[in-house]
C-alpha positions in Angstrom: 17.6 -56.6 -17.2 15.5 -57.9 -14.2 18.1 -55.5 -11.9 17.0 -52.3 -14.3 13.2 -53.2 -14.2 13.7 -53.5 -10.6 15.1 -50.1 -9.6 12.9 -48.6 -12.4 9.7 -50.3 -10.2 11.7 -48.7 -6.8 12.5 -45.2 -8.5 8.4 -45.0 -9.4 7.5 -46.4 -6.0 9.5 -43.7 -4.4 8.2 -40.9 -6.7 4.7 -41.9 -5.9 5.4 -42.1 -2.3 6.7 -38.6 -2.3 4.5 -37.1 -5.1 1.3 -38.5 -3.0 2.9 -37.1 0.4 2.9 -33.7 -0.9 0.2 -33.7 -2.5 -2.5 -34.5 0.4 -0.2 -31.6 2.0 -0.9 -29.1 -0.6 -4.4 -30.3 -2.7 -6.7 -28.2 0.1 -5.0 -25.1 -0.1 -5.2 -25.1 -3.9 -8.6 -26.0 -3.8 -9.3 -23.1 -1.2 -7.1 -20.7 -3.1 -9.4 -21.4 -6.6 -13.0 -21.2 -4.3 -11.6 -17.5 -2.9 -9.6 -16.1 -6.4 -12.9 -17.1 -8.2 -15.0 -15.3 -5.6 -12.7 -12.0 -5.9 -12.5 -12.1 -9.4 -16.5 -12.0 -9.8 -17.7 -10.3 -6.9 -14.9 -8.1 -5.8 -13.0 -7.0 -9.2 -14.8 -4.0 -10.3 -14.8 -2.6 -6.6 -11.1 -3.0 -5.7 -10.6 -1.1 -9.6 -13.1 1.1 -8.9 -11.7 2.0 -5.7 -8.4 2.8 -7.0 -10.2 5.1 -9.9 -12.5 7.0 -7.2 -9.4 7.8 -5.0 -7.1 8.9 -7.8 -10.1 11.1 -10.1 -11.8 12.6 -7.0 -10.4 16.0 -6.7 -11.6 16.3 -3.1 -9.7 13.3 -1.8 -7.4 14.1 0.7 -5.2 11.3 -0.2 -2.1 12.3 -2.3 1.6 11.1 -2.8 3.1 8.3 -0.6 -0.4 7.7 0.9 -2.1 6.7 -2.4 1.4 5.1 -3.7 0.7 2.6 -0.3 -2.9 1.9 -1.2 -2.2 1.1 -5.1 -0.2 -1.3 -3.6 -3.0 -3.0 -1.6 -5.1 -3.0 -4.1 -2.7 -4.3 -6.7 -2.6 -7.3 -4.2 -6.6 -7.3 -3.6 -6.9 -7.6 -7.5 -7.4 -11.1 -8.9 -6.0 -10.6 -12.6 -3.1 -11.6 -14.5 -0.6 -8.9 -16.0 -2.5 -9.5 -19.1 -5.9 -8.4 -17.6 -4.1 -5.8 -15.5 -2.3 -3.8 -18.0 -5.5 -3.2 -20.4 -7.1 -2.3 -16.6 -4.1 0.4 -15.8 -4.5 1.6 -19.2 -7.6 3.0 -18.1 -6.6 3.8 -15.0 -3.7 5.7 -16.6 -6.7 7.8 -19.2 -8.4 8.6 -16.1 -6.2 10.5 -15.2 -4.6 8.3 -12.7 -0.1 9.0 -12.1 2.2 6.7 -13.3 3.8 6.5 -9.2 0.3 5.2 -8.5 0.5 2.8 -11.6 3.6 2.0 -10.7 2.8 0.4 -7.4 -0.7 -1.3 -8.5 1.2 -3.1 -11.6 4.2 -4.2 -9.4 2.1 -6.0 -6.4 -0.7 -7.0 -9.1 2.0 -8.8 -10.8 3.8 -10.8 -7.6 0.9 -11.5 -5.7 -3.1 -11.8 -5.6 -5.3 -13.0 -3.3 -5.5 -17.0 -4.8 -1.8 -16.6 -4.6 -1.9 -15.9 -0.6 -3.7 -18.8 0.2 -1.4 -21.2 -1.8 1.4 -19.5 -0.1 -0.3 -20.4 3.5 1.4 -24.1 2.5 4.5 -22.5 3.0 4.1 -21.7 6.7 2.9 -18.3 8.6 6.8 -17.2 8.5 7.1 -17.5 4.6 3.7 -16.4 4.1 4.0 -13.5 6.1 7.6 -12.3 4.2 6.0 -13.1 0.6 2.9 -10.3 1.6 5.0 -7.7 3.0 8.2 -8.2 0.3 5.7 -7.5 -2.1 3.6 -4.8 -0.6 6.5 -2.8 0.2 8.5 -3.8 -3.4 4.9 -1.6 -4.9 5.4 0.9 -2.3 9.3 1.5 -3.2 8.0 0.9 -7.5 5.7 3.9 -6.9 8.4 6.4 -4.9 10.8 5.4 -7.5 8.3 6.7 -10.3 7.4 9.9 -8.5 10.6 11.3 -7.7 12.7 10.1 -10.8 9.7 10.1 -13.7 7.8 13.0 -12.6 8.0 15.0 -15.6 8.1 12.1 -18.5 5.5 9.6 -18.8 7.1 5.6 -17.6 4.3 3.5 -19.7 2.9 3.4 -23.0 -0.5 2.2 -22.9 -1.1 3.0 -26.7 -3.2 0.3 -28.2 -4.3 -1.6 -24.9 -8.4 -1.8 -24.4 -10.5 -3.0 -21.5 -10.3 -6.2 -21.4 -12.8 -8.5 -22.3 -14.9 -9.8 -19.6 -15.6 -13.5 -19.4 -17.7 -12.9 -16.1 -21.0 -12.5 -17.9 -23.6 -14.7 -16.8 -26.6 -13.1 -15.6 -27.4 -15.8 -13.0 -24.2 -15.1 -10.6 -23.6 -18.6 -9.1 -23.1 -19.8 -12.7 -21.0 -17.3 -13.3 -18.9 -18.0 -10.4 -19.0 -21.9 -11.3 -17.6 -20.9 -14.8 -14.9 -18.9 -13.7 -13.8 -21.8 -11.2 -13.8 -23.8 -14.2 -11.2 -21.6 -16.1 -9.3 -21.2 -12.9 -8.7 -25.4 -12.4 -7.7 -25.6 -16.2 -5.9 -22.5 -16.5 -3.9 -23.9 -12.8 -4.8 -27.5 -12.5 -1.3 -28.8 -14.6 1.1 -26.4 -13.3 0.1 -28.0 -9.6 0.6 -31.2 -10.6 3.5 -30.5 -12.5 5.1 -28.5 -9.4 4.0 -31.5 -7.5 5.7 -34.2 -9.7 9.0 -31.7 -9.9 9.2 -31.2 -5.8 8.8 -35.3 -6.0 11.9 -35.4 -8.7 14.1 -33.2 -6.6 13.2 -35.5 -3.1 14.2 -39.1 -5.2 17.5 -37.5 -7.3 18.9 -34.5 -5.7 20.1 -35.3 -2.2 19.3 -32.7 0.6 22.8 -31.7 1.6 22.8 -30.0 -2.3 20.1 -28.0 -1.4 21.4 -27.0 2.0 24.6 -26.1 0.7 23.3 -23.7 -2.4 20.6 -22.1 -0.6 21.6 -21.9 3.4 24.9 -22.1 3.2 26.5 -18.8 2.4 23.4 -16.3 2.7 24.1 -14.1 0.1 24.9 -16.7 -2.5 22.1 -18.3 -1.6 19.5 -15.4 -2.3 21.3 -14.6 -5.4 21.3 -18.3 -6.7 17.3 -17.9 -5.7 17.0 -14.9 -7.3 18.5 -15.8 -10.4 16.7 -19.1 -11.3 13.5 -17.4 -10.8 13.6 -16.4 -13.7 13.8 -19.0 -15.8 12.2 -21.8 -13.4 8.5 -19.9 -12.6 6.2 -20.5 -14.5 2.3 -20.2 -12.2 2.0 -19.4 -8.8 0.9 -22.7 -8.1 3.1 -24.7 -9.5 6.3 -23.4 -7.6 4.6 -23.6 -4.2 5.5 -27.5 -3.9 8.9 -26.7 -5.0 9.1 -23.9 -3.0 8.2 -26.0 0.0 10.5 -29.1 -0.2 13.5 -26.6 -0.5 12.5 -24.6 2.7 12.4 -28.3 4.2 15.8 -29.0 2.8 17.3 -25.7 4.3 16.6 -23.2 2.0 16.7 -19.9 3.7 13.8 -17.7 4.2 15.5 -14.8 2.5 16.2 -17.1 -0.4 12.5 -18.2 -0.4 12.0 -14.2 -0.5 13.8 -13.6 -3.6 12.4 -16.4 -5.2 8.9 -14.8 -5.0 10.0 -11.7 -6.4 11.8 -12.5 -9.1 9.7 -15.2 -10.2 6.3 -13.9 -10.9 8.1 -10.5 -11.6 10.6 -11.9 -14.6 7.8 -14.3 -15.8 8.2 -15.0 -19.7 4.5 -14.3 -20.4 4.8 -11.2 -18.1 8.1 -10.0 -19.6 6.8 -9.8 -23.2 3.2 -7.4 -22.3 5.7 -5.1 -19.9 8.8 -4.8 -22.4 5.6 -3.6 -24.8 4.3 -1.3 -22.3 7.3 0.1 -20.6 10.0 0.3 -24.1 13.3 -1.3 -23.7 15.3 1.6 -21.8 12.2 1.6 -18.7 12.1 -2.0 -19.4 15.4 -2.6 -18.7 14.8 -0.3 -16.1 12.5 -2.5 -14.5 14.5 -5.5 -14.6 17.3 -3.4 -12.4 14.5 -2.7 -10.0 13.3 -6.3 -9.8 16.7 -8.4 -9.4 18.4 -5.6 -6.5 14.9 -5.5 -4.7 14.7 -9.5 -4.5 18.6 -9.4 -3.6 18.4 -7.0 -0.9 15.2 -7.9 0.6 16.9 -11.1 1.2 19.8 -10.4 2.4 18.0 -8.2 5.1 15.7 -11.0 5.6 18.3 -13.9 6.4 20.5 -11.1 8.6 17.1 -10.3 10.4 16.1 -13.8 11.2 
């Protein structure tokens, strides 16, 4: 009994140890990343979606096609919603007259990444940080071309039944507004840190390294496609998966692994599955799941044969 309590005392010591370790590693770019998204979401919102509905309603712009395909994508990255605040906003996008190829792209890089998102990432390292913004820029771009030369005569999305959303940014007096909206960003994010942090700190004490190694930089391609497959079922916030994320590229996961990870993760998310599959039917959404899983597997393959 006294032998049991003992490695029970040793297990928790060593959790703590490595739970408080990655922590202090992590805890400032969380912090950073909720003081930025907050910011964007209240001051910036409205002009990174008005942008996108000036350039796609103004008849005089000289922007068309592939051009405005590659800015939907920046600006699906720019915008600070979830895929529940972004459909409602493509919606209206979509009523203004905006194309589905433009859609296309905003929806697909508002989905994988947003601008709280990049500076969690930043714990990952430049290299990983860099690959997880241009994967996903470039995944919108290739949504959007997709959409314009294969859906150019039918409609892809059904918006039917999808209003503005409602705006919790209200306050008159705009630093409480931005104070409130920090508040709903630590408990919306707050546990799914922790909980990332307290998972990473499981798989240092139980799973040995060499396991790691040998599923995700071993052999490259099964690697990616392991990481590309429990993405779906393993992400859950941004957040959360970025201590994870980090102890596996310490144990030797590769970079193109890492890479698939981030695309099939946000992109198959269980809360995000169920608004698309209502938006897109089930033939364009299994469509879309197609797209998602070959993108994340060839980006990286190309990825680990690059590096």
């Amino acid at each position: 009994m006294e032998e049991m309590q003992l490695q029970m005392n040793q297990a928790l010591t060593y959790f703590w140890y490595y739970f408080s370790i990655q922590f202090n590693q992590i805890f400032m770019y969380w912090i950073i990343g909720m003081l930025i998204g907050s910011a964007v979401s209240v001051f910036l919102k409205d002009a990174i979606h008005g942008a996108l509905l000036k350039l796609g309603t103004d008849d005089s712009s000289v922007l068309s096609g592939v051009s405005g395909i590659i800015i939907a994508s920046f600006l699906g990255i720019a915008s600070p919603l979830c895929m529940y605040g972004t459909i409602p906003i493509a919606a209206s996008f979509s009523r203004s007259g905006i194309k589905d190829d433009w859609l296309a792209a905003f929806m697909m890089t508002s989905i994988l990444l947003n601008p709280q998102l990049i500076i969690y990432s930043a714990a990952l390292g430049p290299a990983a940080l860099g690959i997880r913004i241009g994967s996903c820029f470039i995944c919108g771009i290739a949504a959007g071309i997709l959409i314009r030369i294969f859906c150019c005569k039918v409609s892809f999305f059904n918006f039917q039944g999808f209003d503005e959303p409602e705006n919790h940014d209200t306050d008159p007096n705009l630093m409480l507004r931005y104070i409130k909206n920090l508040w709903r960003n630590f408990k919306a994010t707050g546990v799914y840190f922790l909980a990332g942090i307290a998972l990473s700190a499981l798989f240092q004490e139980f799973v040995p390294a060499s396991v790691m190694t040998a599923v995700f930089g071993g052999n490259r391609f099964f690697g990616v496609l392991m990481a590309a497959t429990i993405g779906v079922p393993l992400y859950a916030c941004g957040g959360g998966t970025i201590p994870i994320l980090q102890q596996w590229l310490y144990e030797g996961m590769s970079l193109g692994s890492a890479a698939a990870f981030m695309i099939t993760g946000p992109a198959t998310k269980i809360t995000n599955l169920g608004a698309l599959k209502i938006v897109l039917g089930m033939k364009h959404f299994g469509i879309y799941f197609v797209f998602v899983m070959a993108f994340s597997l060839l980006t990286g393959v190309i990825i680990d044969l690059a590096l």
